[in-house]
N, C-alpha and C positions, 0 to 999 in steps of 0.2 A: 317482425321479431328482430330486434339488435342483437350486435355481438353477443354481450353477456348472457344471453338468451338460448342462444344455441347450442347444442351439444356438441363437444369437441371430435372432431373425426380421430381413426384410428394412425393416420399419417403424423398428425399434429401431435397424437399422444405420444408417439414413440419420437417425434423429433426435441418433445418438450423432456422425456422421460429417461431416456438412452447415451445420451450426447453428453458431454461433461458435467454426470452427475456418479457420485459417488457411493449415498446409500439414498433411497427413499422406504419410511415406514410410516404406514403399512403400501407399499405403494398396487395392490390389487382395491384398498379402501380409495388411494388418491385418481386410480382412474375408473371408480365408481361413479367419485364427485364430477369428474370432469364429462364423461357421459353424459350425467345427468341435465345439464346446462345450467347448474348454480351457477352465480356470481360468488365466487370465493374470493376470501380476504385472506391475504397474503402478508406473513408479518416479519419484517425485517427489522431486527433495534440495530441500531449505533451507540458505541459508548462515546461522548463526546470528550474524551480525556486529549483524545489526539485529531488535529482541523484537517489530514488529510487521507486522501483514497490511491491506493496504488493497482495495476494492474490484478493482483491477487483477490482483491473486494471486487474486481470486476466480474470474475466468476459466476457469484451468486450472482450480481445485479443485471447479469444480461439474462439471466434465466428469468427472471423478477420481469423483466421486457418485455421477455417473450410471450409469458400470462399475460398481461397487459395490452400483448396486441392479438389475446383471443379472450379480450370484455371484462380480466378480471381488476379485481380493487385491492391494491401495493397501500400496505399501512405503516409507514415509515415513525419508528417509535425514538423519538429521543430520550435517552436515557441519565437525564440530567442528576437523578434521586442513584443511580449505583454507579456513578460517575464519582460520587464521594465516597465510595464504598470502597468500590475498587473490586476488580478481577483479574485473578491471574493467569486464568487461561492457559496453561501450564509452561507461565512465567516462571513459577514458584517464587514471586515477590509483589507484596502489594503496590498499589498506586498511590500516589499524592493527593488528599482534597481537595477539591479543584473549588474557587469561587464563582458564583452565581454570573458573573461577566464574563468569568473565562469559559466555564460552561456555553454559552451562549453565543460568543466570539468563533469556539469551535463549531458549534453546532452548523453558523451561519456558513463558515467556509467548505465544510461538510455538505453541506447539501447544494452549493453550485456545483461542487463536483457529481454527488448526486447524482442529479441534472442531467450530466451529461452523458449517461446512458440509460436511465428509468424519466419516465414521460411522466413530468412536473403532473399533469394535468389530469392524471389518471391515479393521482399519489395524493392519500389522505395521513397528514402527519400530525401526529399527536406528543406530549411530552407526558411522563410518567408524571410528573408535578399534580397534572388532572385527577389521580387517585391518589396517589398517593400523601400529595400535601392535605389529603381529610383523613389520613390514615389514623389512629388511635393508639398508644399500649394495647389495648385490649384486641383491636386487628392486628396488630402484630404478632403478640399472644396468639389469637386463634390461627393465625396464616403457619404458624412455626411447630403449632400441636399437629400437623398434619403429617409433619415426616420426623422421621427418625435419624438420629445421630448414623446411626449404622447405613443408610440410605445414602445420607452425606456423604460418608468416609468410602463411598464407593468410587468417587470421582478417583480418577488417577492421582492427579496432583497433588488433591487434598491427601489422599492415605499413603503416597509418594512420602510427603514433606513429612508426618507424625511419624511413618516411620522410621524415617532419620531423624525423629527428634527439633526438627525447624518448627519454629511458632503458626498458627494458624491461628486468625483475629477470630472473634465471636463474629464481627460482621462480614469476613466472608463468606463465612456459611450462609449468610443471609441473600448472598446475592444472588444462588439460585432459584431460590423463592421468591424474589422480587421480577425475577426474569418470566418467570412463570408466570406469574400473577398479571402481567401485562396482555399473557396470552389469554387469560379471562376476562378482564378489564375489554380488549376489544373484539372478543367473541372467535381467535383467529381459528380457519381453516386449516392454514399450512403457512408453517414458519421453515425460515431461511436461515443457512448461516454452514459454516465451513465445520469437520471431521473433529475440529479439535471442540466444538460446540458441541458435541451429541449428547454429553449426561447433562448439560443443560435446559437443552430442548426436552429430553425426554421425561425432564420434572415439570415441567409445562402440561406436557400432553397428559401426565398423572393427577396434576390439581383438576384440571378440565374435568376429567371422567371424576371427583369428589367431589366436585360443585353441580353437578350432572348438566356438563355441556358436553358437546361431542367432542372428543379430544382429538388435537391436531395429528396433521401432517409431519412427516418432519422431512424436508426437502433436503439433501446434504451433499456439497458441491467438494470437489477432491482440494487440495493445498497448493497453491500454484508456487514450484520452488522459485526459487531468486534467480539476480543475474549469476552469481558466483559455481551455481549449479548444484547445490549440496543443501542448503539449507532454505525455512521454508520466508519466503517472499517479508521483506518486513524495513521500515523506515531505519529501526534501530541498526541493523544489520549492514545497511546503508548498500543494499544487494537488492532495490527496488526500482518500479519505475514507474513515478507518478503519472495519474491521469492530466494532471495541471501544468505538468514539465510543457515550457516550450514544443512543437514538432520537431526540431533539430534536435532535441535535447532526448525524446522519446524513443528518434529512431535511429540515433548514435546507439543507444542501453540497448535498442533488442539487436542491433549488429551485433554487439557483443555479447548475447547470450552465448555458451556453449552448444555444441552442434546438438547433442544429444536431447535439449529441450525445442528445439524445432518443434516437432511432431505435437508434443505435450500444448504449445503456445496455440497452432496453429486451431486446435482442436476445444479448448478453454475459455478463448477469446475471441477469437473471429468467425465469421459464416459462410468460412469456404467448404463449400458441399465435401462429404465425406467420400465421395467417389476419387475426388481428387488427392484429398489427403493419401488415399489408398497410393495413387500414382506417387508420390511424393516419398510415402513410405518405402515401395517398392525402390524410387531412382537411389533412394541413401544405401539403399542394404546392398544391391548391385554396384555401385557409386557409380551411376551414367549421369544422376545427377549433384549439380555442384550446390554444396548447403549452403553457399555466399547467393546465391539466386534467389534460394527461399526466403532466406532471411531477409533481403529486398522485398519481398512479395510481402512479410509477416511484418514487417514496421510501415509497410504503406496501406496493409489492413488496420494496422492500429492507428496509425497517423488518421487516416482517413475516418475513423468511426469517432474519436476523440474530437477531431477538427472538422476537416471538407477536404476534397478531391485534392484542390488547390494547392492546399498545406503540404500534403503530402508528397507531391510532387517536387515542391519550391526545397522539403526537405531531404529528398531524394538527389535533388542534383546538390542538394550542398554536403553533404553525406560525401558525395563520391569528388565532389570537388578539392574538400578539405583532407578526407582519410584513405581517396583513392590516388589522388594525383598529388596528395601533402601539397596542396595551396593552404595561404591559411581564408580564416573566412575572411566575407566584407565586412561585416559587425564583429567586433567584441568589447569588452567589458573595459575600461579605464581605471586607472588606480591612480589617485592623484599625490604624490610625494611631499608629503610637510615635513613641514620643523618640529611638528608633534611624531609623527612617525620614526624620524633620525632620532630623536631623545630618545626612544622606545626600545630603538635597537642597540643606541649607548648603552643604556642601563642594559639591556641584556649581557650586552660583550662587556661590561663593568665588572656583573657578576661569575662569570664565567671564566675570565682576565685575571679579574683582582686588583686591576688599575683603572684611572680613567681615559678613557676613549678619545683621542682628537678628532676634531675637526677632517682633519686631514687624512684619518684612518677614516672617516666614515663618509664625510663629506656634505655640503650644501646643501638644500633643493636645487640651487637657480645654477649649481655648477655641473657640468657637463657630464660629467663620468667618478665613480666613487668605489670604494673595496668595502658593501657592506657583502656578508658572506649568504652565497646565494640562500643557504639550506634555513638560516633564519629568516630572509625576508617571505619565503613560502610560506611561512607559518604564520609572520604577520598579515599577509594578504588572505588569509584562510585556503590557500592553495595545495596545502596539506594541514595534516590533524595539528601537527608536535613538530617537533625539529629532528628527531631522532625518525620519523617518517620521511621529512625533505628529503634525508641525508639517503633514506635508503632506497625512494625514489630516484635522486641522483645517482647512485651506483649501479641500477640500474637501466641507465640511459633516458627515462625517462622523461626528462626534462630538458629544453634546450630556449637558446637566449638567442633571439634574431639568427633563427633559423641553423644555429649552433648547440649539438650536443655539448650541456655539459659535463664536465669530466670531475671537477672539483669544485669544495666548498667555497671559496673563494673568490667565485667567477665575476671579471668586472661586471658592472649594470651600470647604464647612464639611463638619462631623460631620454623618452621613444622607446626604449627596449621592449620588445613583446617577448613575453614568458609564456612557452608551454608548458604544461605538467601533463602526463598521459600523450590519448588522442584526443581529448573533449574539453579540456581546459586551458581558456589563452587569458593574459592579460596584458593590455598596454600603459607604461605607466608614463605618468604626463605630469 
């Protein structure tokens, strides 16, 4: 008898069922199933609007691993047909439609991150295109006679937004039901997906029971906040930390998490046994222990699950080399100074001025040293957002020019100069 075959012990249920999970329904039905030794199909969509995954998607997908390494079947749904649709997710604002290449572009970069914590190999992926590119008026029609306007308007966001009067497209409402339909389309057991997903799934698990299948699971994993500490985990937010980020780059963002998500990280993401965490919880509330400790141990749990041992180590001593001793690194990025760049920031200082800009005010490439003003060159090398950010990153100290704070706008830069911004950000320009 193989994995899939056996029945899950009571150990396995409560480590699968307990641990960084949020709500399960009906979860006395889900460890029915898992008793019983089905091979259950576990269904996870992505909307393919956006090509990348950050710690937060990590969530559900280590639990999605954890089935998988007791025999079950991960059905990874590409969502290419409500990709055009769009979701708000309590955005409260639609999406762009996306074309058939960008669709796809995403999808591709999406799933090597994927990859790299659910087992390629044990993962049946399918595109909504399968049903629904034979879909009909008349399937659509009968898919949309099933639920009621009043049903709809129960999501938060949707009855959020009509009550203030904000437009709501015809085809939002549709992408519950297309979400749903998938769960029919491939038979799922138990679907995946984060707190803010639940009156989604739950119109899933209700087409199921009208088409007379057994209606799903609904597995539901808590919000993993951001770096910033406040809000919930998110690219736009720019308060995230990709799974694709370099190792340096991964485990600079969780040093800087705030102390208070410690606990929360440790417990979400990684598989450090829960007897420890207890220790861990205990040393902060007495403070015997020091949270810069943890936070070493919680970025080389990540580093390490992300990458290898190796990685994490290599980025451990450059962590402490560059932010603990302020060396800088051995590598960083180069920014090469042209005659196109110098034009770029004449014409800014033009508009700003009112005159035109010498030579001599700005300078050469091939000459030594020049007064462009530092807060705009940040902005041209994308080293901050705007120029009004440069400006109040510099006031802040934040930034300094070969190993010098700067103090003001104006600070000379020649050829060689290395610019920091923050602790994570250097450039040498050449």
């Amino acid at each position: 008898m193989d994995n899939s075959e056996k029945a899950t012990s009571n150990q396995e249920i409560n480590r699968l069922l307990k641990r960084g999970v949020a709500e399960i329904i009906i979860e006395d039905e889900l460890v029915e199933l898992l008793r019983s030794g089905k091979k259950l199909r576990l269904k996870e969509g992505f909307d393919p609007s956006f090509p990348d995954i950050h710690l937060g998607h990590m969530v559900a997908l280590r639990k999605l691993r954890q089935f998988q390494d007791l025999g079950h079947q991960v059905i990874l749904i590409v969502g290419d047909w409500t990709a055009q649709i769009g979701d708000p997710s309590g955005a409260s604002a639609t999406r762009p439609m996306l074309s058939k290449e960008q669709v796809q572009a995403n999808a591709e970069t999406y799933m090597q991150q994927f990859f790299k914590v659910v087992d390629k190999k044990r993962t049946e992926v399918r595109w909504q295109s399968e049903w629904f590119g034979k879909f009909t008026l008349a399937d659509v029609i009968q898919l949309t006679s099933k639920f009621t306007i009043a049903q709809l308007m129960a999501r938060e966001d949707f009855s959020n937004r009509y009550n203030a009067g904000r437009p709501i497209a015809m085809t939002e409402l549709l992408y519950p039901l297309l979400q749903a339909y998938d769960s029919v389309a491939i038979r799922a057991d138990v679907e995946f997906g984060g707190t803010d997903q639940t009156f989604n799934l739950h119109v899933g698990r209700e087409l199921q029971s009208m088409v007379g299948q057994r209606p799903q699971q609904l597995f539901l994993v808590p919000i993993l906040t951001g770096t910033d500490g406040s809000q919930k985990m998110s690219k736009s937010l720019d308060n995230y930390i990709g799974v694709a980020e370099p190792p340096n780059e991964i485990y600079g963002k969780v040093m800087s998490i705030p102390d208070k998500l410690i606990l929360s990280y440790f417990e979400l993401v990684t598989d450090v046994p829960d007897e420890e965490l207890e220790e861990f919880r205990q040393g902060l509330k007495d403070e015997t222990t020091n949270p810069m400790m943890l936070k070493k141990r919680l970025a080389k749990e990540i580093v390490t699950q992300l990458y290898d041992q190796k990685a994490a180590t290599e980025a451990e001593e450059q962590f402490t080399k560059v932010f603990q001793k302020r060396e800088r690194p051995e590598e960083m990025p180069e920014f090469k100074v042209t005659e196109e760049l110098l034009a770029k920031i004449k014409a800014r200082l033009f508009k700003e001025k009112g005159y035109v800009v010498s030579d001599s005010e700005v300078g050469k490439p091939e000459t030594k040293e020049w007064d462009v003003p530092v807060s705009l060159l940040l902005s041209e090398l994308g080293l901050a957002k705007s120029r009004s950010e440069a400006k109040r990153l510099i006031e802040q100290g934040a930034v300094a020019v070969d190993d010098n704070t700067v103090t003001e706008v104006d600070w000379k830069i020649k050829i060689g100069s290395i610019i920091r911004v923050g602790k994570r950000r250097w450039v040498k320009l050449v």
